[in-house]
N, C-alpha and C positions, 0 to 999 in steps of 0.2 A: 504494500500500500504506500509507503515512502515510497516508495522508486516511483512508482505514478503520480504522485504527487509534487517528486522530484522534476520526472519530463513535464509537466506542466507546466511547472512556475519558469522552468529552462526556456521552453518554448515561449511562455508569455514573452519572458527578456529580450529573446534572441527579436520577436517579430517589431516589439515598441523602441529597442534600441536606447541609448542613451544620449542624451545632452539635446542641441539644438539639430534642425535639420537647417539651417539656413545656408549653409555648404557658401561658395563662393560668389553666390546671386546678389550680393552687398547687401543683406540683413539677418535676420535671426528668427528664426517659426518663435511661435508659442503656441502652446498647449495643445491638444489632440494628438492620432496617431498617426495622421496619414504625411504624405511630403507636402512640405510648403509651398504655395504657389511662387512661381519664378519669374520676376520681373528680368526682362533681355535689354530692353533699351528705354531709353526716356526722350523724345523727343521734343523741342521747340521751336516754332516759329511765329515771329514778327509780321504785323501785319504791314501790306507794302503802304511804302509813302513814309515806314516810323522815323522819328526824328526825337533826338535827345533831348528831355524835359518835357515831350508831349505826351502825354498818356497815351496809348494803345493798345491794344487787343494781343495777346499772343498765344496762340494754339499751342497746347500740353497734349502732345500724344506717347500714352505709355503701351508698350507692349509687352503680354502679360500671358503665362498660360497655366494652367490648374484645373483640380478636377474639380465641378458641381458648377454653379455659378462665381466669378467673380466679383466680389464689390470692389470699388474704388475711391480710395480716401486722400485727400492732402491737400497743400494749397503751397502759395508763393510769396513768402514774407514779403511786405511792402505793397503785393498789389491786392486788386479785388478781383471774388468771386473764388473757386471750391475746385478741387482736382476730384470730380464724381462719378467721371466715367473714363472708359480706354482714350476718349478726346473729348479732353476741356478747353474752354476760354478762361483766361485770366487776362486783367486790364490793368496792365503796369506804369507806372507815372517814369519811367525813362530817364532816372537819373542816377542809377548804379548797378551794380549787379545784385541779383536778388538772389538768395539760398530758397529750395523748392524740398519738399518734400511728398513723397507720395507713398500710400500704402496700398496692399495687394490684399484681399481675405478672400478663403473659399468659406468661411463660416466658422470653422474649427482654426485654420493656419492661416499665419500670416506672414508678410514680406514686407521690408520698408526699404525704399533706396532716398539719399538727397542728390541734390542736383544742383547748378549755377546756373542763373538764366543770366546772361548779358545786355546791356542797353541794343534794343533793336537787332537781335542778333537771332538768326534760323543755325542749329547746331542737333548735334544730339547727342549721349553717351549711354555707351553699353554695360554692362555687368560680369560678360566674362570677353575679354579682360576689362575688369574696372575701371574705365573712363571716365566716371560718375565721383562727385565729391565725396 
């Protein structure tokens, strides 16, 4: 009865594993069992015409893949508006570079990468290898 007992709790170990799953994707799971969803790249672009000190519009495209549905969370210090979907608007006032954050959830796991947006600037940074802040 040990010894079944034994393969049990072995097995439970072996399948949950220990620590973070957040591997080299630039953040760290929490909690549940399955693998964290994985942010690849972070995209931005400036709306045309931008011009330094003028507010404008700048497209947040993250791409993202994980199992069930994905939410998406984060925003862009200094401007307005929400990082809520795979592509957001954000309206940045163009007078420095902004720190961005965004998060990945399937429900149970999750994933954060930050990022630099620059005045009027179309760019993007990846995760492996880590391009991203």
């Amino acid at each position: 009865m040990r010894f079944i007992i034994g393969l049990t709790l072995s097995g439970a170990l072996a399948l949950t594993g220990c620590g973070s799953d957040g591997g080299s994707n630039g953040s760290g799971g929490s909690g549940g069992g399955g693998a964290a969803p994985t942010i690849s790249m972070v995209e931005w672009g400036a709306a045309a015409g931008c011009a330094m000190g003028v507010r404008s519009d700048v497209v947040v495209t993250v791409t993202a893949t994980g199992t069930g549905a994905l939410t998406y969370s984060g925003s862009v210090a200094g401007c307005n508006g929400a990082i809520d979907a795979a592509v957001s608007t954000v309206s940045c006032p163009n007078v420095a570079t902004y720190p961005g954050t965004v998060m990945v959830s399937d429900g149970t796991e999750s994933t954060t990468v930050t990022f630099d947006v620059p005045v009027c600037d179309s760019d993007s940074c990846t995760t492996d290898p880590d391009t991203c802040s």
